[in-house]
DSSP file (Angstrom, degrees, kcal/mol; ACC not computed):
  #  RESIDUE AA STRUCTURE BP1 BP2  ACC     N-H-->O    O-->H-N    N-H-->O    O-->H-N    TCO  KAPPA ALPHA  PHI   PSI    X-CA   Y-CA   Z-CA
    1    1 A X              0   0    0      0, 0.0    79,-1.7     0, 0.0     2,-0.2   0.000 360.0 360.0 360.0-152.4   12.3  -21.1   79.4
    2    2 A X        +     0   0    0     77,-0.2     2,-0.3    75,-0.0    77,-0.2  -0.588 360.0 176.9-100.4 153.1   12.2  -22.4   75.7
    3    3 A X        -     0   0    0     75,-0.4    75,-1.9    -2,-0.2     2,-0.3  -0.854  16.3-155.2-154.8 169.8    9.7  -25.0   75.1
    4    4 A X  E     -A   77   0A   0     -2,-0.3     2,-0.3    73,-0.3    73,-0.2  -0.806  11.9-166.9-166.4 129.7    9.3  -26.3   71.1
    5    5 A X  E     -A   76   0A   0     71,-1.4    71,-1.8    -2,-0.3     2,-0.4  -0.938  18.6-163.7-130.4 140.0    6.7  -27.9   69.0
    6    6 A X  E     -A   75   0A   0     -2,-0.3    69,-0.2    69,-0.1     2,-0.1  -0.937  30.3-141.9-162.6 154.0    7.2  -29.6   65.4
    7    7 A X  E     -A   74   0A   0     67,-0.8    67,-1.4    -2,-0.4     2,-0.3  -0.387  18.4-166.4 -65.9 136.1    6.1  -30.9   62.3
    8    8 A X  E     -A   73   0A   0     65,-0.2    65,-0.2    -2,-0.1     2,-0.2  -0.971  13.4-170.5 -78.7 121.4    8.1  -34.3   60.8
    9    9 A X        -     0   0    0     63,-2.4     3,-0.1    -2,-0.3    63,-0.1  -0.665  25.3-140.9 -99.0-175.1    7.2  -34.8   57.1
   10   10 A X  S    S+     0   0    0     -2,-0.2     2,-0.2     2,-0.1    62,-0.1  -0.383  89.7  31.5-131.7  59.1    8.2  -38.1   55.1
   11   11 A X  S    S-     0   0    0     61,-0.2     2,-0.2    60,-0.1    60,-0.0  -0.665 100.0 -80.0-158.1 174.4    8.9  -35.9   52.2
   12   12 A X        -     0   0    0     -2,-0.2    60,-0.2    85,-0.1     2,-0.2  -0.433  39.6-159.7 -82.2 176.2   10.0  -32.7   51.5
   13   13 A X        -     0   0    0     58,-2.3     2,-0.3    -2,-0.2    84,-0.1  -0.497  18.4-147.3-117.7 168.7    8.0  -29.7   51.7
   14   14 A X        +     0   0    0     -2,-0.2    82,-2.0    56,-0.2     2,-0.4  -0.913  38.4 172.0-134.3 130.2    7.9  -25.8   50.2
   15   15 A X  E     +DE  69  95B   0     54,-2.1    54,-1.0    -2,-0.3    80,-0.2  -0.962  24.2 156.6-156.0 138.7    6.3  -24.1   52.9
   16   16 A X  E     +     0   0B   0     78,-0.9     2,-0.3    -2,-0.4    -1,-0.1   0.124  61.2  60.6-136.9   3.1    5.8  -20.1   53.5
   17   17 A X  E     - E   0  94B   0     77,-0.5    77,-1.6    50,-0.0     2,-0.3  -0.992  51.5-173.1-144.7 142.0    3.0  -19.7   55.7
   18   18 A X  E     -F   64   0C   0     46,-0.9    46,-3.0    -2,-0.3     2,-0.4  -0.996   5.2-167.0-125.9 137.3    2.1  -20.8   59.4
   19   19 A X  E     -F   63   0C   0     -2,-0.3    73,-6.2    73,-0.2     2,-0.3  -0.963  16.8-177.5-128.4 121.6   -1.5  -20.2   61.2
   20   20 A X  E     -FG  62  91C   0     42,-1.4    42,-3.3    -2,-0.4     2,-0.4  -0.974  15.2-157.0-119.3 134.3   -1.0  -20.9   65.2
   21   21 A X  E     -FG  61  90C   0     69,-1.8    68,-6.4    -2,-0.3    69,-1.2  -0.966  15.0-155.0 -95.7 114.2   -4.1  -20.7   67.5
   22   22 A X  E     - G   0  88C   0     38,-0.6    37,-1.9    35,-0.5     2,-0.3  -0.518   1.0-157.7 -84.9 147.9   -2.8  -20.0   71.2
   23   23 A X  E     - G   0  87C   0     64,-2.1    64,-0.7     7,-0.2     2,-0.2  -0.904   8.3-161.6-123.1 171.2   -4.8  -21.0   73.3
   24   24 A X        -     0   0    0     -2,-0.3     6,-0.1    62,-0.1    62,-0.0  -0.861   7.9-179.7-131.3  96.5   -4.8  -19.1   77.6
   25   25 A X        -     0   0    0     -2,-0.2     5,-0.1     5,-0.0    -1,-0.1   0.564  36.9-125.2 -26.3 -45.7   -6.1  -20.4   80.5
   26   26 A X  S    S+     0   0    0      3,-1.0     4,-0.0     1,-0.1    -2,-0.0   0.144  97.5  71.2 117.1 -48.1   -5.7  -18.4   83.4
   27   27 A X  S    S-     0   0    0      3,-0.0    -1,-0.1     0, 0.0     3,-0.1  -0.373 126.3 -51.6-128.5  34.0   -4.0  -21.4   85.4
   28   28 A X  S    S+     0   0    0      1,-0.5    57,-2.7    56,-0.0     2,-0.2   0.317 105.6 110.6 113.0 -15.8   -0.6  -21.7   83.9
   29   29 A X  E     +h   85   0D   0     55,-0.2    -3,-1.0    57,-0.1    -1,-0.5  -0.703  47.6 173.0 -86.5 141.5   -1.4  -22.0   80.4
   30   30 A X  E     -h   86   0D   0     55,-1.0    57,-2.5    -2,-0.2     2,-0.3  -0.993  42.2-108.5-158.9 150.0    0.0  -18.5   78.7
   31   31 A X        -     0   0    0     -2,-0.3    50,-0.4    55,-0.2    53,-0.1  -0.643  63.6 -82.1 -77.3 147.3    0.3  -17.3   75.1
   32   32 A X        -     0   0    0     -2,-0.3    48,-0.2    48,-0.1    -1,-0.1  -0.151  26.6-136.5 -44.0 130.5    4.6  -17.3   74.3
   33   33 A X  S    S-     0   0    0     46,-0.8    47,-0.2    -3,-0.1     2,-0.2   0.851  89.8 -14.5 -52.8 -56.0    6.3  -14.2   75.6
   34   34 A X  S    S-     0   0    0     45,-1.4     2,-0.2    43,-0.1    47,-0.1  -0.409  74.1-163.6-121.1 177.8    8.1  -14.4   72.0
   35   35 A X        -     0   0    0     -2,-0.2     2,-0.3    43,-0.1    43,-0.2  -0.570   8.4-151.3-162.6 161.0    8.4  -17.1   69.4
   36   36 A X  E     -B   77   0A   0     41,-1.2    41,-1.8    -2,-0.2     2,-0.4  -0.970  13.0-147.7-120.7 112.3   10.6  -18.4   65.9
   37   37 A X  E     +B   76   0A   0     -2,-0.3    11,-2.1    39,-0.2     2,-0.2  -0.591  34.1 169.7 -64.2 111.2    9.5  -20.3   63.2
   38   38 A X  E     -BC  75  47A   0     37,-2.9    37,-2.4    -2,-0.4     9,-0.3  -0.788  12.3-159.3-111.5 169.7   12.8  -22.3   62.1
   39   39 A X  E     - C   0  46A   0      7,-2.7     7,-1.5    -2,-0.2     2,-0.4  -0.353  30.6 -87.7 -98.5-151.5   13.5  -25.6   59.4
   40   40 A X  E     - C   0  45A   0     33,-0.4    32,-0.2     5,-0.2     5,-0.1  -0.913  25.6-175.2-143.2 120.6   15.8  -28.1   58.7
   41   41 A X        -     0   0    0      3,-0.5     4,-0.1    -2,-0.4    -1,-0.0   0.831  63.3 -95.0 -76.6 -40.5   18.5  -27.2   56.4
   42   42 A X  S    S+     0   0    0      2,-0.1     3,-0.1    -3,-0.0    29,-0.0   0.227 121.3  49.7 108.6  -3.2   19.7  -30.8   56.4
   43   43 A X  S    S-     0   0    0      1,-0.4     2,-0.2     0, 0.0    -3,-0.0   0.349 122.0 -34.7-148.6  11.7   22.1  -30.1   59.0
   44   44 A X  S    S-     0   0    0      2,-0.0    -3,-0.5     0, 0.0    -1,-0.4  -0.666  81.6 -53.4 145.8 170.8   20.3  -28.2   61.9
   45   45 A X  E     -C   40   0A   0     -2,-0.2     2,-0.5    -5,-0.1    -5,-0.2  -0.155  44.3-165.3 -82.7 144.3   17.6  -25.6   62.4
   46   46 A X  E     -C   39   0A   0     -7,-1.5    -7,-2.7     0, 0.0    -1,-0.1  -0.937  27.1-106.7-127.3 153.4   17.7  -22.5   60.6
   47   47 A X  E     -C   38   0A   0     -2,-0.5    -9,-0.3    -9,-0.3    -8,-0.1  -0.414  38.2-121.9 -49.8 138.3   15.4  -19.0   61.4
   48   48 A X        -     0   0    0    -11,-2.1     2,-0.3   -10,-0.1     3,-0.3  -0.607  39.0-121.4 -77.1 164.9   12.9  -18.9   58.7
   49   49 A X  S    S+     0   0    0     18,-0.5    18,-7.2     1,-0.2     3,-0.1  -0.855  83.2  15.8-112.0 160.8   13.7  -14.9   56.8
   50   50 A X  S    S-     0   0    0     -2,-0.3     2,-0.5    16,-0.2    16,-0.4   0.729  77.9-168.0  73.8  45.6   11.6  -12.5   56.5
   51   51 A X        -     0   0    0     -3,-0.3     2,-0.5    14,-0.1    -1,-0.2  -0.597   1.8-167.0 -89.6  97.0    8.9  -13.5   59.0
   52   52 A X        +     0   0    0     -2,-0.5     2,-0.3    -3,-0.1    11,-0.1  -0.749  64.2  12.0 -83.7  59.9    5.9  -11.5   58.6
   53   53 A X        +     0   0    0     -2,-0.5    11,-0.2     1,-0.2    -2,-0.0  -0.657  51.1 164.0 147.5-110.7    3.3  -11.9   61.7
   54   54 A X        +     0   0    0     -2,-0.3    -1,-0.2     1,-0.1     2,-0.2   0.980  35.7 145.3  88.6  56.1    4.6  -13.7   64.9
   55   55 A X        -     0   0    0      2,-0.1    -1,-0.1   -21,-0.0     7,-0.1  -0.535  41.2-154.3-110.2-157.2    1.7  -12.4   67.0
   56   56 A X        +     0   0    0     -2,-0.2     2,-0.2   -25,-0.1   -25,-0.1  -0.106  25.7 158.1-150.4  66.9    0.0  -14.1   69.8
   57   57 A X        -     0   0    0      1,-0.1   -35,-0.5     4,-0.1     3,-0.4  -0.559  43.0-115.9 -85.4 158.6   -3.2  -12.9   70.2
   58   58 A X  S    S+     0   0    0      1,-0.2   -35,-0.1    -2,-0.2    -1,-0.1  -0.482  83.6  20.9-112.3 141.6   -5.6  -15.6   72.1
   59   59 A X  S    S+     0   0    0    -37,-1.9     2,-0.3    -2,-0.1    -1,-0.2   0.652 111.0  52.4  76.4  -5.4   -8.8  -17.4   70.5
   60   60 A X  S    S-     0   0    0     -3,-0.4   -38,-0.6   -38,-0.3     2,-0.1  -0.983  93.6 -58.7-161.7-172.7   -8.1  -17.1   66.9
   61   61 A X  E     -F   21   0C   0     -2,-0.3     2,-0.8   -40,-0.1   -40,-0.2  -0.266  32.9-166.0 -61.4 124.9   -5.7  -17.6   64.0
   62   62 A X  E     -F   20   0C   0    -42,-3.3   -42,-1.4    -2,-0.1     2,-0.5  -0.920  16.0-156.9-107.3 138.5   -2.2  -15.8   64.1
   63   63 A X  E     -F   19   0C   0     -2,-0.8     2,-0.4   -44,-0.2   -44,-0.2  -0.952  11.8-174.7-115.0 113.6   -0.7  -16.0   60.4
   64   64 A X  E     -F   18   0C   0    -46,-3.0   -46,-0.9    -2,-0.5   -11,-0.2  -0.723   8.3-171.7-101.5 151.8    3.0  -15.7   60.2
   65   65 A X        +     0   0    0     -2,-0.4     2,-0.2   -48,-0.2   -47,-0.2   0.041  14.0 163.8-117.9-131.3    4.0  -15.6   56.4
   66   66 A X        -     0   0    0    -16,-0.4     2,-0.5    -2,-0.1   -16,-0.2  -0.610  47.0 -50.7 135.6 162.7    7.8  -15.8   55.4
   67   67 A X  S    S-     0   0    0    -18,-7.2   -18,-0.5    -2,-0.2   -52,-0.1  -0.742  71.5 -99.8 -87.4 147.0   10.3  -16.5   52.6
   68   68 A X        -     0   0    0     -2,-0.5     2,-0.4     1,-0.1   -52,-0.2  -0.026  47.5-172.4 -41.0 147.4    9.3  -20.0   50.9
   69   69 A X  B     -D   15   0B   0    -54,-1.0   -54,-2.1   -21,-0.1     2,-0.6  -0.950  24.7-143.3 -89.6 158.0   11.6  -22.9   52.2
   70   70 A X        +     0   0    0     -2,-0.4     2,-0.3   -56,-0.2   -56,-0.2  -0.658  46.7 140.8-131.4 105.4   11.8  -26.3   51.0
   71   71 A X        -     0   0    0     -2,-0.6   -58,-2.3     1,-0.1   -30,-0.1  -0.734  53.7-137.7-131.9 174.6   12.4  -28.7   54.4
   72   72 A X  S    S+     0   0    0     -2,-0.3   -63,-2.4   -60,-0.2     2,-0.2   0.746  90.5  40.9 -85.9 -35.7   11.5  -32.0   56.2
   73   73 A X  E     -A    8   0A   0    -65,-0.2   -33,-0.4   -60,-0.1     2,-0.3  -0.768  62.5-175.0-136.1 134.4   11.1  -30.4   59.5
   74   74 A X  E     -A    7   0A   0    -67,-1.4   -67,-0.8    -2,-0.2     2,-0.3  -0.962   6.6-164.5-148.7 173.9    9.8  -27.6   60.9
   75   75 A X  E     -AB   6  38A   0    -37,-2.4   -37,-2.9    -2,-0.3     2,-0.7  -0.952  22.8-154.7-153.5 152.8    9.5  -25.9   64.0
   76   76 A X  E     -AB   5  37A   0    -71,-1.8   -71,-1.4    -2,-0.3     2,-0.7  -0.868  22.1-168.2-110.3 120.8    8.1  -23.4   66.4
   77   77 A X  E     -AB   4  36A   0    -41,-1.8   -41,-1.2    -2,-0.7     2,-0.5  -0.781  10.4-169.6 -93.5 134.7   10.3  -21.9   69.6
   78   78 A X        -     0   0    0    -75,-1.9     2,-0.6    -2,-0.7   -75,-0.4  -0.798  22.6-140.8-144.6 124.2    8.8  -20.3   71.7
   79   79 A X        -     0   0    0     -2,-0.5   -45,-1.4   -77,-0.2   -46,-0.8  -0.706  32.3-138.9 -82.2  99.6    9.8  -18.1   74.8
   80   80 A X        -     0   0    0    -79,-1.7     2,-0.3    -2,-0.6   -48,-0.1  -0.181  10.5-110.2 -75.4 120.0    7.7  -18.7   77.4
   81   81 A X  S >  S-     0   0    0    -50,-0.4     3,-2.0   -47,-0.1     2,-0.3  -0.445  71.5 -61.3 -66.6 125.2    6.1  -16.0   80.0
   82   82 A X  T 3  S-     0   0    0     -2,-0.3    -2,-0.1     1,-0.3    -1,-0.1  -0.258 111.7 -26.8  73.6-126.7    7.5  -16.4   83.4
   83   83 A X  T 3  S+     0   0    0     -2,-0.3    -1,-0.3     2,-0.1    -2,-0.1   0.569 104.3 114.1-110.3  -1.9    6.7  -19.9   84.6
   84   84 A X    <   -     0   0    0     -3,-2.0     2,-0.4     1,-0.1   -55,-0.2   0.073  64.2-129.0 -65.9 166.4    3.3  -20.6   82.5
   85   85 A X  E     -h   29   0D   0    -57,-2.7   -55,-1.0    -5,-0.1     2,-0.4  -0.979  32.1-105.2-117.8 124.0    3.6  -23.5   79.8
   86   86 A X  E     -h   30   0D   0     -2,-0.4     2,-0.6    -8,-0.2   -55,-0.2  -0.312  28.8-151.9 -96.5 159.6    2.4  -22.5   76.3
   87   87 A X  E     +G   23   0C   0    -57,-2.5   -64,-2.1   -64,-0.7     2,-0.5  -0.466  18.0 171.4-103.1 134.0   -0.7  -23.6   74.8
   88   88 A X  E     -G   22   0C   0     -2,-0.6   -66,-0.2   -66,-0.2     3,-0.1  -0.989  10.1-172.4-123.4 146.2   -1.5  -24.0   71.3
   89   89 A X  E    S+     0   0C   0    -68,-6.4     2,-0.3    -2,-0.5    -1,-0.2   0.832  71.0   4.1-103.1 -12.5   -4.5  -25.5   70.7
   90   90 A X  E     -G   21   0C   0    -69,-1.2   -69,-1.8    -3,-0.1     2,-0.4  -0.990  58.2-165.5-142.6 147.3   -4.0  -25.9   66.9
   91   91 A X  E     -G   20   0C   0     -2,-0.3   -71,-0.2   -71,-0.2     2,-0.2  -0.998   6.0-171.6-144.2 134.3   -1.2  -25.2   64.3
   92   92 A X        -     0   0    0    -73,-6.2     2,-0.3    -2,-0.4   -73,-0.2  -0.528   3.1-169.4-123.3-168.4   -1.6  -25.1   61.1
   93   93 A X        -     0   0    0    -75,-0.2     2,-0.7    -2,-0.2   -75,-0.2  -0.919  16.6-138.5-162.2 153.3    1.1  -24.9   58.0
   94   94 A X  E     +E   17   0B   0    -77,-1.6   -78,-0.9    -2,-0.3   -77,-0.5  -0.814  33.9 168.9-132.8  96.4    0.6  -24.3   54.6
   95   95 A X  E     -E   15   0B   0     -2,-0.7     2,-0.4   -80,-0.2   -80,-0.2  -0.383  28.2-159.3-127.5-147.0    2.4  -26.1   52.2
   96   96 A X              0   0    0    -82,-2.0    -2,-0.0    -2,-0.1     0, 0.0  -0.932 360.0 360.0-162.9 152.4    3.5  -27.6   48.6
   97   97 A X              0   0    0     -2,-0.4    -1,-0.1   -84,-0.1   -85,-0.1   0.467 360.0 360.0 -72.3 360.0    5.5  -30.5   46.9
């Protein structure tokens, strides 16, 4: 299925770049089958465009880039292999006021 994780700021943001480390296990833990970086428009989540990167290699940084948005919220979906749950063990986001 889908499963979601995501940033709240308490301001806005401009933010264009996201670094996830997946992490695998072996034992249920699985890097995302798929995933989408979205925001917050201000009225519901939008795709980020032009989304450069998306990979999910295990054990190091994946760097997604994009064009810049300027949100409260953002968020990663991500389409899950099979029945496994996915792991990130760190996420990072790169932004600016």
């Amino acid at each position: 299925g889908t499963q979601w994780v995501q940033y709240d700021f308490d301001q806005e943001y401009t933010i264009s770049q996201t670094d996830v480390y997946w992490f695998k296990d072996g034992a249920g833990i699985d890097v995302p089958k798929s995933y989408k970086i979205k925001y917050w428009n201000g009225q519901g989540w939008s795709n980020v465009k032009q989304a450069k990167g998306l990979d999910t290699a295990v054990d190091q940084y994946n760097t997604t880039t994009f064009t810049p948005v300027k949100t409260t919220k953002i968020r990663i979906e991500m389409v899950s292999k099979g029945s496994a749950s996915t792991g990130i063990l760190e996420w990072k986001v790169a932004a600016n006021q």
